[in-house]
Phi, psi and omega in degrees: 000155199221169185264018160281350181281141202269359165183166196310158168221075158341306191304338219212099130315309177258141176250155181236126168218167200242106157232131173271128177266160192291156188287124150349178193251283162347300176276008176264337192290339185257034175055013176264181223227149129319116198243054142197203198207112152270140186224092156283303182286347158271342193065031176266166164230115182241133173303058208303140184074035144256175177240033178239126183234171189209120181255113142229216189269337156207147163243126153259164192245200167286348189242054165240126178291114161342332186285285191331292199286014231216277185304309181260354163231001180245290181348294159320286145008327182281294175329303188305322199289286176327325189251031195068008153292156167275127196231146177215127143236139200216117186263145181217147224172148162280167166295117165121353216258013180088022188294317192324314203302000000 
């Protein structure tokens, strides 16, 4: 459940969402760039000099606070627990890249 859904959907079990996280300190002294595009209000992801986007059910971008993805994608998720749902959260990720925080 995400917090824009106005009621439960038994059909749509799973939700997928995305976050890029901001570049290192490291990888900014070494100029490097992002090698995707966030489309946070369509929730797309785009391949720039590709013709390939990826829709999910939510995209964060890199200037999104820990706090944001907390509220808009586990916090339902909490709330939901409370009325008798089953709740999973499963952050998947390189080593180092902030799934813990």
């Amino acid at each position: 459940m995400w917090a824009e859904d106005k009621e439960k959907d038994s059909t749509n079990n799973c939700k997928v969402a995305i976050r890029v996280r901001p570049l290192f300190a490291q990888e900014k002294l070494l100029d490097n760039t992002y090698c995707l595009e966030c489309d946070t209000l369509r929730n797309v992801v785009v391949l720039p000099g590709q013709e390939k986007s990826y829709q999910f059910d939510k995209v964060l971008g890199p200037t999104s606070l820990q706090k944001e993805v907390y509220e808009s994608c586990v916090e339902p998720l909490v709330q939901s627990i409370f009325e008798g749902y089953n709740a999973t959260v499963l952050a998947y990720g390189q080593t180092g890249s902030g799934k813990t925080y």
